[in-house]
C-alpha positions in Angstrom: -24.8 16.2 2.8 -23.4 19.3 1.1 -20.2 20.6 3.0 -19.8 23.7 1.0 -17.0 21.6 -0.8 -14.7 21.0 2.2 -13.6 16.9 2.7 -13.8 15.3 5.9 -12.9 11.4 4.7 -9.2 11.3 4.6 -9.8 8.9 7.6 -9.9 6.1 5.2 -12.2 3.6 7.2 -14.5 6.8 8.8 -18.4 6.8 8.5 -19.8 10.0 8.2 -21.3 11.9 11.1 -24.0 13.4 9.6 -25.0 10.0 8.5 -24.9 8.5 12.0 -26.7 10.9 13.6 -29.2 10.9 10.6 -30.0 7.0 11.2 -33.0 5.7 12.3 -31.5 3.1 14.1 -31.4 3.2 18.3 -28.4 1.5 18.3 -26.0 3.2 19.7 -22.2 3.4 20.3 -22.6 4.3 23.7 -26.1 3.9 25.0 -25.9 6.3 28.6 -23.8 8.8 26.7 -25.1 11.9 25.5 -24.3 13.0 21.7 -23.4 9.1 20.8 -22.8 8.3 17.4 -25.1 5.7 15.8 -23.8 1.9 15.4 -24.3 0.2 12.2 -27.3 -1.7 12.3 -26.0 -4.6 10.6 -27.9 -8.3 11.4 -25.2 -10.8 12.9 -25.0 -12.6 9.5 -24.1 -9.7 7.5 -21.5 -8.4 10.8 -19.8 -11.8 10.8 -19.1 -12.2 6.9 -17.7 -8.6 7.2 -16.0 -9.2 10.0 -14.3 -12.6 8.1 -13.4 -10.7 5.0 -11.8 -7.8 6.4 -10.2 -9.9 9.1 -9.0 -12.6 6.7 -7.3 -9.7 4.7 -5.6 -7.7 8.0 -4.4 -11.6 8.5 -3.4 -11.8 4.8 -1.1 -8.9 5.4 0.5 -9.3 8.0 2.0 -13.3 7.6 2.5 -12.7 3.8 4.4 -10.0 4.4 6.6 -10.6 7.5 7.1 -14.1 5.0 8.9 -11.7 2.6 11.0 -9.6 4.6 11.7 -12.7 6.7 13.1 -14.4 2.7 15.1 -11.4 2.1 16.4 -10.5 5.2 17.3 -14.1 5.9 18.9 -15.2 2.8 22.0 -14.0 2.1 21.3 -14.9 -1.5 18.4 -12.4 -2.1 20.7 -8.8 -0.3 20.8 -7.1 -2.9 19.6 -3.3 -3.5 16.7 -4.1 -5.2 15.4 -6.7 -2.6 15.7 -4.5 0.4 13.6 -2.0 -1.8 11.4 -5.1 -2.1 11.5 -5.8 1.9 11.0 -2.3 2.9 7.6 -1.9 0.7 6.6 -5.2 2.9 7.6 -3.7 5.9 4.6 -0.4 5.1 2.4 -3.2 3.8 2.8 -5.3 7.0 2.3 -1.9 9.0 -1.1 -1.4 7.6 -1.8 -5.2 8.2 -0.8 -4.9 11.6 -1.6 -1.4 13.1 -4.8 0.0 10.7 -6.9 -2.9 9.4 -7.3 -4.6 12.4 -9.0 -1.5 13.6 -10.4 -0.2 11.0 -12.7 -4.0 10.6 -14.2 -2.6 14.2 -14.9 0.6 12.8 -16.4 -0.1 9.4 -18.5 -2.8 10.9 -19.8 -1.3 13.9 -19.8 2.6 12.7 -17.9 3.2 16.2 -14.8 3.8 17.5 -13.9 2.1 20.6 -9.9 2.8 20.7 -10.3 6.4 22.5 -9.8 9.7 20.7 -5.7 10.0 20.8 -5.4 6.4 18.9 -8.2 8.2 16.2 -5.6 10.4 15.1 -2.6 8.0 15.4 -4.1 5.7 13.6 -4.9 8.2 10.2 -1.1 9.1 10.8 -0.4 5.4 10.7 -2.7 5.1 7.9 -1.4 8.1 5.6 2.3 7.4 6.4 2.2 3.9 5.0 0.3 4.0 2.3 2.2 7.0 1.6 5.4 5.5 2.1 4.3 2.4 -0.1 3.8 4.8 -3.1 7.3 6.0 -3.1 8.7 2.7 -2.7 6.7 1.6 -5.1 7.8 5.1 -7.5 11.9 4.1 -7.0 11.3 0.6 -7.5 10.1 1.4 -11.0 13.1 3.4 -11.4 15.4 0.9 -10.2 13.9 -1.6 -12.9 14.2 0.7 -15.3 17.8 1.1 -14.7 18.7 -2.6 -15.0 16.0 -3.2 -18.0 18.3 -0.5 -19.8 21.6 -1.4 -19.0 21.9 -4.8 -17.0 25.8 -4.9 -16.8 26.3 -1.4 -15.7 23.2 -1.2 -13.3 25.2 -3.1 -10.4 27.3 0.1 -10.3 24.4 2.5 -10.5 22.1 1.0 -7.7 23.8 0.3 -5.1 22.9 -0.6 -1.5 23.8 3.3 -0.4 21.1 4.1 -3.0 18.7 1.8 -1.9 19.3 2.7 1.4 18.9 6.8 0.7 15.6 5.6 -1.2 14.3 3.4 1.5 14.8 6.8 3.8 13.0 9.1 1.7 10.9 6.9 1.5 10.0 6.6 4.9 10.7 10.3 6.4 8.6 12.2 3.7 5.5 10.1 4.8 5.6 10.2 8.7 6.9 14.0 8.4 4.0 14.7 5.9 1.2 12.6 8.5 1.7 14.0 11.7 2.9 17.4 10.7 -0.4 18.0 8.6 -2.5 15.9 11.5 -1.0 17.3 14.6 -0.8 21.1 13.6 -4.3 21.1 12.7 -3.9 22.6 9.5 -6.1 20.2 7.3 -9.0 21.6 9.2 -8.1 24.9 9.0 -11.5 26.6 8.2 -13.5 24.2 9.1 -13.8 24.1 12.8 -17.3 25.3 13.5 -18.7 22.4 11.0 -16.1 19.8 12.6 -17.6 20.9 16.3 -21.2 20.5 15.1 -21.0 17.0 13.7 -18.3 15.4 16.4 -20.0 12.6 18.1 -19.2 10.5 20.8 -17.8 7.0 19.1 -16.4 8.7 16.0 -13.1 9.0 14.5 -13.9 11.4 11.2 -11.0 13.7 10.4 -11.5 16.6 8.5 -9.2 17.5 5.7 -10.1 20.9 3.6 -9.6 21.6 -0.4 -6.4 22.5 -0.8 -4.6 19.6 1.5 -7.1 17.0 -0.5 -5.5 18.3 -3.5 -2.4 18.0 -2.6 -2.7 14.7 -1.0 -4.0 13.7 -4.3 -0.8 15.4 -6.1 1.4 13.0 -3.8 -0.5 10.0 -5.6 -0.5 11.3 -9.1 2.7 12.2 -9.5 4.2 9.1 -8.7 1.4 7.0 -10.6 2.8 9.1 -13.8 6.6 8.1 -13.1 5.4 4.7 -12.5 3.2 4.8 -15.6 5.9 6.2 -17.4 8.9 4.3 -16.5 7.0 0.6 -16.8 6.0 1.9 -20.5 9.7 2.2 -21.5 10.9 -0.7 -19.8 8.2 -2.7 -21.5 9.6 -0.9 -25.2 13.2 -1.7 -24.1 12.2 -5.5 -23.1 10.5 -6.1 -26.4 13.1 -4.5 -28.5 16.1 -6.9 -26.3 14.0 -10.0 -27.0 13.8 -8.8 -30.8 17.8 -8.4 -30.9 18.0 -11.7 -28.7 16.1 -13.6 -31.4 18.0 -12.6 -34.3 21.7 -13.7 -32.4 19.9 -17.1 -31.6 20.7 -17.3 -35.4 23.9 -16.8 -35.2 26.8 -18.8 -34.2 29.0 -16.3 -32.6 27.4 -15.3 -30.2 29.3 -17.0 -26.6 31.0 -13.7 -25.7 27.0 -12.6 -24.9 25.5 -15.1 -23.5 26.0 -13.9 -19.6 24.5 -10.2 -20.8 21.6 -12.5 -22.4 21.0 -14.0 -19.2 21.4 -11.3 -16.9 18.8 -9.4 -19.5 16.6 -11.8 -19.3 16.3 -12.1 -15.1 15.9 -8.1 -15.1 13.4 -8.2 -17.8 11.8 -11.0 -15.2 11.9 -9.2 -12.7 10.1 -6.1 -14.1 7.2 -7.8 -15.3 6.9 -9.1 -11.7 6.8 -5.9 -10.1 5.2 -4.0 -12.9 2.5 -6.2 -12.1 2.8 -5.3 -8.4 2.4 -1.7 -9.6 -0.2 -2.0 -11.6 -2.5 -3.9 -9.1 -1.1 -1.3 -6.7 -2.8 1.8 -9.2 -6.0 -0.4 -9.9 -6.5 -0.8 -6.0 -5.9 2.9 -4.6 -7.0 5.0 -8.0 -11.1 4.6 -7.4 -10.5 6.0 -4.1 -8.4 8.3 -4.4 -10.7 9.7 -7.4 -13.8 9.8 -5.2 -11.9 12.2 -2.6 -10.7 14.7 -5.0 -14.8 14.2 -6.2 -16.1 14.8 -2.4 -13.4 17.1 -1.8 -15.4 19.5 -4.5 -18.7 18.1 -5.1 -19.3 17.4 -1.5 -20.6 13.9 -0.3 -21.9 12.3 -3.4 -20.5 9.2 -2.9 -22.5 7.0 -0.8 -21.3 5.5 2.6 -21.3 1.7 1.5 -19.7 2.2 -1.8 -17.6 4.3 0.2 -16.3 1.9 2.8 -16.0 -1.1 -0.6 -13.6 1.8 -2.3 -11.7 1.3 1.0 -11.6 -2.4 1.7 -10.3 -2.4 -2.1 -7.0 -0.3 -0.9 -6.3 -2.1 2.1 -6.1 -5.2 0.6 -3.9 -3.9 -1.8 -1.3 -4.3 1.1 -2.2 -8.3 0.9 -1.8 -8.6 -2.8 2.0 -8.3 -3.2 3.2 -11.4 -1.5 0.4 -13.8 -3.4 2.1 -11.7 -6.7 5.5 -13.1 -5.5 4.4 -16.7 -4.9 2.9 -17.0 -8.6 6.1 -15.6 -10.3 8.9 -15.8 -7.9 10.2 -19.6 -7.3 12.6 -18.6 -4.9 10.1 -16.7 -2.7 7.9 -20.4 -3.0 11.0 -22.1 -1.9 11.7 -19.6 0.8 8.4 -20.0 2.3 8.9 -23.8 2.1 12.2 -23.3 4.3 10.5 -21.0 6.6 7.3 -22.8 7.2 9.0 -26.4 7.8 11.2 -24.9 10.4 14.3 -25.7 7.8 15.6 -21.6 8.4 16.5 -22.7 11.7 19.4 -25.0 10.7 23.1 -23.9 10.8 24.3 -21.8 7.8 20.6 -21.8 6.5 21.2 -18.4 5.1 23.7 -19.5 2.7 21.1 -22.0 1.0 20.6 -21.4 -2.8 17.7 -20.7 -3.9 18.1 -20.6 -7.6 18.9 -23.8 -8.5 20.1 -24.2 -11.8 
């Protein structure tokens, strides 16, 4: 359906309205309400596999990442600045787990929303502000990794916790402010009310969002995704070249007076393969969609509403991802869940247990 190029799917798990009303299903949302939007007329096989996949990844979410915050916060081993960077991209992740996929599974299966109109746009606040706020984290994590890939012995200096914490804030702030300010004034449908009006039906949660705030919604991801890009690149240059220099003083005999900067190089390098991997499945997972809207946005509705809503499954579950990435590399986050899980956390001075044996 041609919109004269305006988007109205920044409501990531929203069905189009013109294809509701469209349907030739009788199936309703609300069967003795006039104007009702159409329900999905999915068979109940079809509705319960859906309904397990989506529900299995909300679930996903939300235990593995309270599990990592619940590590980090916990052990006093794993405060440092880069871990409660670490804890605070868990903390948006479990968010999304917790307060947008659960309703968004209703809504992609059944093409209705039951939650009532003022949740509809407190849940695309939710929604933009912690994905949002999971690209910046993301964006200074890279940076922080770059710092101690570069210089390892100074970076304890440079990153501190008064860093992390002023990151962690930006972070946060710049998302929420963003959401509700461009939600709650109105201005992403600035222009389009009359077409908003004629295609609202009862049931439906679609938010309109013109050109220009599509495009600039798409700036906030792109510029980040270039730091990110950016920054992993070098570190990945720097790492190779410090295993090159590390491999020709394994030759030599005096080399004692480096072995704790060969160490500490080596952790850091560690650790930013980890979360460069965490990045990149981050990029792979939101990039499709967020191509597709700055597509709609000018080409109108092209995309079709099942690809659609698989374009959109593939982001939320991005917000799963991170603590099965963590598991595979990290053994102290294995041995922290171990601890958690057997009730061992509990115990008196629990927090002071090391988890990197050496």
């Amino acid at each position: 359906m041609a919109t004269d190029g305006n988007h109205f799917r920044w409501d990531r798990d929203s069905v189009l309205s013109g294809d509701l009303l469209s349907a030739t299903s009788t199936q309703l949302c609300y069967e003795n309400l006039n104007r009702s939007c159409v329900r999905s007329p999915y068979s109940p096989g079809p509705r319960l596999i859906l309904y397990a996949v989506f529900g299995f990844g909300a679930v996903l979410a939300v235990c593995g990442n309270l599990l990592v915050m619940a590590s980090i916060l916990h052990f006093r081993q794993l405060h440092t600045p880069a871990n409660f960077l670490v804890a605070s991209l868990a903390c948006a992740d479990f968010l999304v787990g917790l307060t947008v996929m659960p309703f968004s599974t209703v809504r992609s299966v059944e093409g209705c929303w039951y939650f009532g109109d003022s949740y509809c746009k407190l849940h695309t606040c939710f929604d933009m502000s912690f994905c949002s706020s999971s690209i910046f984290h993301l964006c200074f994590i890279s940076v922080d990794r770059y710092i101690a890939v570069s210089d390892p012995l100074i970076y304890p200096t440079r990153f501190t916790a008064s860093v992390s914490g002023k990151c962690i804030t930006f972070s946060w702030l710049l998302s929420i402010i963003y959401s509700f300010s461009l939600l709650y004034t109105g201005a992403n449908e600035a222009g389009l009310e009359d077409l908003v009006s004629a295609l609202t039906c009862v049931g439906g949660c679609q938010l309109a969002v013109n050109q220009r705030w599509v495009f600039i919604n798409f700036l906030l991801f792109l510029i980040p995704m270039l730091v990110m890009i950016t920054v992993y690149s070098k570190i990945f240059l720097i790492a190779k070249q410090q295993a090159q220099n590390l491999e020709k003083m394994n030759k030599q005999d005096d080399r004692a007076s480096d072995s704790y900067k060969d160490r500490v190089s080596k952790r850091e390098r560690k650790a930013a393969k980890t979360l460069g991997i965490a990045v990149a499945a981050f990029l792979l997972s939101w990039l499709p969609y967020f191509i597709d809207s700055i597509i709609d946005a000018f080409l109108g509705f092209i995309t079709p509403t099942y690809v659609y809503e698989i374009l959109v499954w593939i982001a939320y579950y991005n917000s799963a991802m991170n603590p099965l990435i963590y598991a595979f590399f990290y053994p102290w986050f294995r041995k922290a869940i171990k601890l958690i899980v057997t009730g061992k956390i509990l115990r008196e001075n629990s927090s002071t247990i090391n988890l990197f044996p050496e």
